[in-house]
C-alpha positions as CSV (number, residue, x, y, z in Angstrom):
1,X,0.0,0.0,0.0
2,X,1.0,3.8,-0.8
3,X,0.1,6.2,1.8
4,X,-0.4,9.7,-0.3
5,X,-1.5,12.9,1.9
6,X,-3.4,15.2,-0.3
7,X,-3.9,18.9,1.1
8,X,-4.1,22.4,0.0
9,X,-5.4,26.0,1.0
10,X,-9.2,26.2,0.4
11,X,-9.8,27.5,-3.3
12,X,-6.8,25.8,-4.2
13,X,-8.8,23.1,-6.3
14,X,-7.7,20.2,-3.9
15,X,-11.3,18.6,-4.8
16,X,-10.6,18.7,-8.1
17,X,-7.4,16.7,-8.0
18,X,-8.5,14.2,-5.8
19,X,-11.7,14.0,-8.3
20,X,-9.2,13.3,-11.2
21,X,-6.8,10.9,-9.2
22,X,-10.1,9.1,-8.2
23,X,-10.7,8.6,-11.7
24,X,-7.0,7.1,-12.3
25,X,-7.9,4.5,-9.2
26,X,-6.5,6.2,-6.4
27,X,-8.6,4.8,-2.9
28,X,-9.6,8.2,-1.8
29,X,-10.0,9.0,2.1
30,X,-12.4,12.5,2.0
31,X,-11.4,13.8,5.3
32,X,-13.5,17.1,5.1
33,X,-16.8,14.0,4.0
34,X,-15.7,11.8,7.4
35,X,-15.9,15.1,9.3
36,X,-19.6,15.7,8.2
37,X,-20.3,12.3,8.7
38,X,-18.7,12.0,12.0
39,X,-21.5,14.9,13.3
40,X,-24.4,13.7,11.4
41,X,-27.4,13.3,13.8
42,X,-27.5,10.8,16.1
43,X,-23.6,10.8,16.5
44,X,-21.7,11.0,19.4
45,X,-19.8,13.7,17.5
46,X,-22.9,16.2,17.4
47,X,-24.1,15.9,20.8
48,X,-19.8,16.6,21.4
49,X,-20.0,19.7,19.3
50,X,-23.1,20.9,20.6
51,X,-22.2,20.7,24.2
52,X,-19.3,22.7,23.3
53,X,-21.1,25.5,21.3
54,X,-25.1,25.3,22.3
55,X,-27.8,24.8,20.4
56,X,-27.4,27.8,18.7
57,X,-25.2,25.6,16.2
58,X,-27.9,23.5,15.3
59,X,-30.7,23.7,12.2
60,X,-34.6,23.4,13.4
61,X,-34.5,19.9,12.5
62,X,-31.1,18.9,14.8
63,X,-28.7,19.0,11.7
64,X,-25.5,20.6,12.4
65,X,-26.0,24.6,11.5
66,X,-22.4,24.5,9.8
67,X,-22.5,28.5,8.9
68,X,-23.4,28.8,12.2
69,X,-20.6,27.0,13.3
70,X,-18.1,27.8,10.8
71,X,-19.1,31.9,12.0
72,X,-18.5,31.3,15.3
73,X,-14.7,29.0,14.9
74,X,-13.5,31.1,12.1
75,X,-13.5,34.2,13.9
76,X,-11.6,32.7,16.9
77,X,-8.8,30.6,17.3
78,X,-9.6,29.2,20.6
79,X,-12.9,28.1,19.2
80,X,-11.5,26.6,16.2
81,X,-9.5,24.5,18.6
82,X,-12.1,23.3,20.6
83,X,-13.4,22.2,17.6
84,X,-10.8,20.3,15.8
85,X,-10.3,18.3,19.3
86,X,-13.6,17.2,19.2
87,X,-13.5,16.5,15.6
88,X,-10.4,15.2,14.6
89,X,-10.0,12.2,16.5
90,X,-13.3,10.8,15.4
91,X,-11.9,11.4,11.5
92,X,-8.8,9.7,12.3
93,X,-10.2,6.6,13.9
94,X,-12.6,6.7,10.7
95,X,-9.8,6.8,8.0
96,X,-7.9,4.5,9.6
97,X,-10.7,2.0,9.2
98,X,-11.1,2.6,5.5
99,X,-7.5,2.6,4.4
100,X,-7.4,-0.9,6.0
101,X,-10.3,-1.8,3.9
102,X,-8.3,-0.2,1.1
103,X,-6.6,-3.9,0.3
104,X,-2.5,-4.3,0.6
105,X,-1.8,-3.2,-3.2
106,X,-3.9,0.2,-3.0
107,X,-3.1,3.6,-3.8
108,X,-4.4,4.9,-0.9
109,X,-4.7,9.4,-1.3
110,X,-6.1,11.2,2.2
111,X,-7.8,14.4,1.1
112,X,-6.2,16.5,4.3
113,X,-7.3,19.9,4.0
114,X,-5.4,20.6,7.5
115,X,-2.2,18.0,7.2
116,X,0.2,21.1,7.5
117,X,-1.3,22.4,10.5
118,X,-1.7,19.2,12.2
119,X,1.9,17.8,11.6
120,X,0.2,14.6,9.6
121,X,3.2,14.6,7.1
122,X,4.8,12.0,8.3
123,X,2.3,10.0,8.7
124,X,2.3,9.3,4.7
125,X,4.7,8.0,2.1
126,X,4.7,11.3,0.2
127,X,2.7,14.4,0.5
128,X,0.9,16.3,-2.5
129,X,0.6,19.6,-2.6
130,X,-2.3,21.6,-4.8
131,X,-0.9,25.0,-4.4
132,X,-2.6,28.7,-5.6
133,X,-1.6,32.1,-5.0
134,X,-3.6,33.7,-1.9
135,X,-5.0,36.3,-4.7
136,X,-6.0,33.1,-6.5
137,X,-7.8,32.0,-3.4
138,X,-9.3,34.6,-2.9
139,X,-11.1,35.4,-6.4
140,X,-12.0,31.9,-6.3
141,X,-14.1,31.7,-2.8
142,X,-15.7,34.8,-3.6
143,X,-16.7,34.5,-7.5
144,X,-17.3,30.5,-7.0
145,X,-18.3,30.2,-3.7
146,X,-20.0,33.5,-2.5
147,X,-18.3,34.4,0.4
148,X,-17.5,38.0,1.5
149,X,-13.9,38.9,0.9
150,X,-13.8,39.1,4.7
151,X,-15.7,35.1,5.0
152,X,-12.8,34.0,2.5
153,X,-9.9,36.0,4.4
154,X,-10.3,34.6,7.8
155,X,-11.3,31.0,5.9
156,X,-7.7,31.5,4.9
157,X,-6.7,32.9,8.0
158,X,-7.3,29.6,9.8
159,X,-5.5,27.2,7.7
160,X,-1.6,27.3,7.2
161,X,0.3,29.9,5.4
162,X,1.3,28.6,2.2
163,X,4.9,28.7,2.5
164,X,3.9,26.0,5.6
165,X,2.1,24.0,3.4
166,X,5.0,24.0,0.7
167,X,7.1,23.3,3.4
168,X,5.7,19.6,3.6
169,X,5.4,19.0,0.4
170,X,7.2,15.9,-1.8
171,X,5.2,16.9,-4.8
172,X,3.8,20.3,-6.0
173,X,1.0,20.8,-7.8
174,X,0.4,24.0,-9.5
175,X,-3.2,25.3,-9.7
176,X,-2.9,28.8,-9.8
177,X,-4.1,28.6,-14.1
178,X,-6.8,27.5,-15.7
179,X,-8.9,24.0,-15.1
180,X,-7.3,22.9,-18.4
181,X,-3.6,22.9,-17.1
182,X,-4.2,21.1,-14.4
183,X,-5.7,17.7,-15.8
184,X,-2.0,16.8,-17.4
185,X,-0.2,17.8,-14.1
186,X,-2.3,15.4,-11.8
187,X,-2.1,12.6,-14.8
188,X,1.9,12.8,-14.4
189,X,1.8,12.7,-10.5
190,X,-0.9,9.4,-10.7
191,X,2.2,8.0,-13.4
192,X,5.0,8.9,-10.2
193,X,2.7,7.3,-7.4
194,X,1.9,4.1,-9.2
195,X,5.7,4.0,-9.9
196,X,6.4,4.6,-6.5
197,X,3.8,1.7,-5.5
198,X,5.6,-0.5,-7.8
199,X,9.0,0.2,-6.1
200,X,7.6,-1.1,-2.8
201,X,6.6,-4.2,-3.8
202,X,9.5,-5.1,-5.9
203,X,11.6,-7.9,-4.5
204,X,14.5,-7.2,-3.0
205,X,17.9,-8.5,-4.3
206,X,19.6,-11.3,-1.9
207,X,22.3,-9.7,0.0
208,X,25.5,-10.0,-1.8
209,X,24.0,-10.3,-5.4
């Protein structure tokens, strides 16, 4: 099995790469998907989150409110915190389960949005790294998504700088251009990972040879 960490900045088209490495037959572990499925109602992981934060983060029908939520963690650190300690374990013990279900000869890719600024790195074989300007970002959450430019700045503002998230990275992936150049960059870093997979299963030569 290859371990592959996935991450980038939001806006940085992350999704989309994971989408196209999907396609290729990567075994794709959706962190940000676990995390809504982790709070879903019913879950340990709600009633967690909404002792932490009240009701006031819930919808009329007892679904997590996530603009609620995301308003009140994005705007403070300490919050955020709280947050990702209640949250992150219960994605962790999830993804562990499906990358053993994965199989022994997988390509296994964990979409990460925060591997930097959780110190995941070494916890994969390689790390890839979709990477955009912040001015890329930043036209991107607010023509694509909707968000205020001051919603998308402190979205920003809470992950990792990206010079940290460079910092980890084995492979680059540059997404700061159009949709069109970024299909041939992913296709030639799906050609390195099943090289790489290859390489760990090769036998090994008998000392001496």
């Amino acid at each position: 099995m290859l371990k592959v960490g996935l991450t980038g900045g939001i806006g940085a088209g992350k999704s989309e790469v994971s989408r196209l490495l999907a396609g290729y037959g990567a075994v794709v572990v959706d962190a940000d998907r676990i995390a809504r499925e982790v709070v879903e109602p019913g879950t340990p992981g709600l009633a967690a989150v909404v002792r932490a934060f009240g009701d006031g983060v819930l919808t009329a029908d007892g679904a997590l409110d996530r603009p609620a939520l995301g308003a009140v963690v994005f705007a403070d650190q300490e919050r955020l915190r709280t947050l990702n300690a209640i949250v992150h374990p219960l994605v962790g013990a999830r993804s562990a389960e499906l990358e053993r279900a994965a199989g022994p000869d997988a390509i296994v890719v964990h979409d990460v949005p925060l591997l930097a600024e959780n110190g995941l790195a070494p916890l994969y074989d390689l790390v890839v790294v979709v990477d955009a300007s912040p001015a890329t970002q930043l036209a991107r959450l607010t023509a694509l998504r909707g968000m205020t430019e001051e919603e998308a700045r402190a979205r920003m503002a809470a992950q990792a700088t990206r010079e940290q998230r460079l910092a980890v990275a084995t492979v680059v992936i540059d997404n700061d251009g159009p949709l069109e150049a970024l299909e041939p960059q992913v296709r030639a870093v799906w050609k390195e990972l099943v090289a790489r997979a290859a390489d760990s299963v090769a036998p090994q030569a008998p000392a001496g040879d």
